[in-house]
C-alpha positions in Angstrom: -32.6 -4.6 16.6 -29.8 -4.4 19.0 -30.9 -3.9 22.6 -28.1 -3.6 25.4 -29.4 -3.6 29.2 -27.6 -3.0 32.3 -24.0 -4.3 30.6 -21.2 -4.2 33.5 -17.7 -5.6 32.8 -14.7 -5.3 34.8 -11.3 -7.2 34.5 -9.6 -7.1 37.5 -10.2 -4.3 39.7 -11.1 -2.1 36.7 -15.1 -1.7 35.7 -15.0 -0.7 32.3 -18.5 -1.2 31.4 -21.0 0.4 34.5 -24.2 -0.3 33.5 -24.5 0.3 29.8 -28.0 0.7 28.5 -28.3 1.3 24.6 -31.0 0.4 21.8 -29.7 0.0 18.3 -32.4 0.0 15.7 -32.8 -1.8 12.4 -31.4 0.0 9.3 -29.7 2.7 11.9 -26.3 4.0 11.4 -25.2 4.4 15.0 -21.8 5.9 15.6 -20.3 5.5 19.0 -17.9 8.0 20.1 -15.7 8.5 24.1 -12.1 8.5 24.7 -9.3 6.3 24.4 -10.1 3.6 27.1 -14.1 4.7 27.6 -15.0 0.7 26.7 -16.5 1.6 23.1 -14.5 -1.7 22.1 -15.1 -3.4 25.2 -19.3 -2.6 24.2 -18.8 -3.9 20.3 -17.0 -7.1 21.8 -20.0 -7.4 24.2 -22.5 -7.4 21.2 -20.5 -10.0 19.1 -20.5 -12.6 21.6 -16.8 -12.3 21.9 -16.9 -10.9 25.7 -19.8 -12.1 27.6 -20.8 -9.8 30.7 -20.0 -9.7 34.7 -24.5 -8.6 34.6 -26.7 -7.5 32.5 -27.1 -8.6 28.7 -26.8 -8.3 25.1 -30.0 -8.9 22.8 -29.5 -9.2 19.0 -32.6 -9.9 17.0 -34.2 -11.5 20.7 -31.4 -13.5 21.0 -29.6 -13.0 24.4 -26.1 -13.3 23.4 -24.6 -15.0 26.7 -27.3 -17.9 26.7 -26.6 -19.5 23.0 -25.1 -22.1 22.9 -21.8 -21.9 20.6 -23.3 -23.4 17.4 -26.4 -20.7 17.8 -24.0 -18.3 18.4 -21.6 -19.2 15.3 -25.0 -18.7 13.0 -25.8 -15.1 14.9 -22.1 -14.2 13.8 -23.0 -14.9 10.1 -25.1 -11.7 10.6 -22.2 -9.9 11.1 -19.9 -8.0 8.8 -16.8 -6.0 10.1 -14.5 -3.6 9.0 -11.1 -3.9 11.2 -9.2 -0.1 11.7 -6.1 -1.6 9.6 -8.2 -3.3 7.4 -6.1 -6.8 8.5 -5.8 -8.1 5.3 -3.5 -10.9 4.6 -0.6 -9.5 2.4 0.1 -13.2 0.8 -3.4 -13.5 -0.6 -4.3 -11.1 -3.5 -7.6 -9.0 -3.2 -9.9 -12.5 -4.6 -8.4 -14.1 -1.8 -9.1 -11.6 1.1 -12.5 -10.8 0.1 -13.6 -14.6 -0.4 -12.5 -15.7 2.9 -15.4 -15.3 5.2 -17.4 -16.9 2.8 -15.8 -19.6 2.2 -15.0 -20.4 5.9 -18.6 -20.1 7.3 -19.8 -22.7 5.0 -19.6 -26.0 5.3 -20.1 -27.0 2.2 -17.9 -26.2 -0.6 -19.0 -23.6 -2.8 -19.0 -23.3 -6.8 -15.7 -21.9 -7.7 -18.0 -19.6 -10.1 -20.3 -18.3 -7.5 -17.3 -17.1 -5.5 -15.9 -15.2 -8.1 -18.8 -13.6 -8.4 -19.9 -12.8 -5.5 -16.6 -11.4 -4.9 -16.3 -8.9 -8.3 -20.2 -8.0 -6.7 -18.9 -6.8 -3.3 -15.8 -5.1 -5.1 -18.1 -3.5 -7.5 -20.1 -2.3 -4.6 -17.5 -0.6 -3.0 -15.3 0.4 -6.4 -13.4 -1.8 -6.7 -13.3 -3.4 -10.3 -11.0 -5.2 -11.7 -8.9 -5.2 -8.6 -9.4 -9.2 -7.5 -5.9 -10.2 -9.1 -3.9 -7.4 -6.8 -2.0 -8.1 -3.8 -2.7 -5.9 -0.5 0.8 -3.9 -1.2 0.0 -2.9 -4.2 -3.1 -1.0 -3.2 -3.2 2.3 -1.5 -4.5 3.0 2.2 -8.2 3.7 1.4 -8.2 1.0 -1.3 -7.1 -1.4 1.7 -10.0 -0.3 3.8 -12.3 -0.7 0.3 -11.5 -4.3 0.7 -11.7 -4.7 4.0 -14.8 -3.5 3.4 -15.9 -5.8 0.6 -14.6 -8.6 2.9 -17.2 -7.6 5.4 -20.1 -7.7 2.8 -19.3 -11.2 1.4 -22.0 -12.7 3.5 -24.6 -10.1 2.9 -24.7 -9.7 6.7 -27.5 -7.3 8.1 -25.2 -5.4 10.3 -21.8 -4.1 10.2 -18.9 -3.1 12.8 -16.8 -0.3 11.6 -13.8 0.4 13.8 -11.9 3.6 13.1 -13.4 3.8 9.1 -10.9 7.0 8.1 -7.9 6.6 10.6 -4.6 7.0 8.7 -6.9 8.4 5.3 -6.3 11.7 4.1 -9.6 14.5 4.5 -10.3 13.1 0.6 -10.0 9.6 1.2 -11.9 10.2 4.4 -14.6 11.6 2.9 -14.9 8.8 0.4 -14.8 6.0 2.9 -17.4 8.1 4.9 -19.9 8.5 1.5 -19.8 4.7 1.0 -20.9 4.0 4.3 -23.6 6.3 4.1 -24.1 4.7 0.5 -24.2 1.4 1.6 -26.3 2.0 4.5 -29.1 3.2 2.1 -28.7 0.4 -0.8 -28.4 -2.6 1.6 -30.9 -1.6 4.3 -28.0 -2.5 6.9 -27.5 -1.6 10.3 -24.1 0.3 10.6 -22.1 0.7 13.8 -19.3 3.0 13.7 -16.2 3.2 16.2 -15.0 6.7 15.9 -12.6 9.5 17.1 -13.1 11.4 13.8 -16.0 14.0 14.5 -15.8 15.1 10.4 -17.3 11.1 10.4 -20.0 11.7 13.1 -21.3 14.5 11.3 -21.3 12.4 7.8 -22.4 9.4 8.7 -24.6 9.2 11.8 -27.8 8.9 12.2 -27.5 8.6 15.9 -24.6 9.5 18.3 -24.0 7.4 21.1 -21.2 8.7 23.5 -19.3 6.7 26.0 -18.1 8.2 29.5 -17.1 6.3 32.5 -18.5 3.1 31.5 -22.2 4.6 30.5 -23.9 6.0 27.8 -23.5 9.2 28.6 -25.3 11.1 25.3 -27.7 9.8 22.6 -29.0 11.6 20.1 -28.4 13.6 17.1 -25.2 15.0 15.3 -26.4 17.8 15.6 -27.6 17.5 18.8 -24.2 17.0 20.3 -22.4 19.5 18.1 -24.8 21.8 19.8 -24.7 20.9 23.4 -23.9 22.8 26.6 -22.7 20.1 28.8 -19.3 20.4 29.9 -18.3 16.6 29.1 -19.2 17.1 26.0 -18.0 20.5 25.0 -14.7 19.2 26.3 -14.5 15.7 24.4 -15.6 18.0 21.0 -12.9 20.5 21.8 -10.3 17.7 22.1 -11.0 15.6 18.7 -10.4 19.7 17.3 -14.2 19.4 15.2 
């Protein structure tokens, strides 16, 4: 579980996070939604240990993120999988390469060539991907990119994973895929999902729980559908803007 209390950030005269107060259970596919500039990737940077707070505090598993030291904090990360919004694969490597990276670097010692492998065709498998480990990033297709970003992020088998902008740049088709295999995965692997999103087609999908960012605070929790359904102005204006 993922508990976030009283989280204030600010850099230079600019409070981005006032007070954030969220609870993320285990197995939950949370999608966080606000406008450009709300702190949505201010909050995920927050919960990752890669921005630690002005007050307040991050808790992952009860494990207050800005009191590990930076080996506990290196182990914590090992829990984490993430999908970048471009994927950030490295176009020299071929798909074996990309995939296998984590793993490799957050062991220390060296790994059997053959469990690699196969832990890499798994996680392409697993996303469907077969057969792919040989190709180079350019010679895959935008959604296939994001497939193994994806498998990248599952290398470790980590028990929760960042999503940041899943569909941007996708067609509706490819867009619905990527959004079944979140859902898909979120079932078979019993992860926690956390999904960064300006795509309401992908709130409705693949949410459990909405979370929605406004003026530094967690301005709505709840439902897809209750959100869809709301009165409130702030809402009914952020819908009618992202055109659901």
């Amino acid at each position: 579980m993922i508990e976030v209390r009283n989280l204030h950030k600010s850099f230079g005269g600019n409070k981005v996070l006032d007070g954030v107060n969220l609870d993320i259970k285990k197995g939950e596919s949370l999608v966080i939604i606000g406008r450009s500039g709300c702190g949505k990737s201010v909050l995920i940077k927050h919960i990752v240990g890669l921005l630690l707070p002005d007050e307040g505090y991050v808790s992952v598993e009860g494990n207050i993120i800005n009191e590990l030291k930076e080996e506990e904090l290196y182990e914590l990360r090992k829990k984490f999988g993430f999908l970048f919004q471009s994927a950030a694969l490295f176009d020299s490597m071929t798909v074996e390469e990309n995939v296998s990276l984590p793993l490799i670097e957050t062991n220390v010692q060296k790994i059997p060539k053959e469990k690699v492998d196969d832990l890499v065709a798994e996680k392409l498998n697993l996303v469907g991907l077969t057969n792919t480990q040989k190709l180079k990033p350019s010679e895959l297709s935008g959604g296939m990119r994001k497939r193994v970003g994806l498998a990248r992020a599952l290398i470790t088998s980590p028990d929760y994973i960042f999503y940041d902008e899943p569909t941007t740049g996708l067609d509706p088709i490819m867009s619905d895929s990527i959004d079944n295999l979140i859902k898909e995965l979120n079932e078979k692997l019993n992860v926690t999902s956390i999904i960064v999103t300006h795509d309401m087609y992908s709130v409705k999908n693949v949410a459990d729980k909405v979370a929605m960012m406004h003026e530094g605070k967690i301005y709505f929790k709840g439902t897809p559908e209750e959100l869809i359904t709301s009165k409130d102005k702030v809402i009914i204006d952020f819908i009618k803007r992202t055109e659901i």
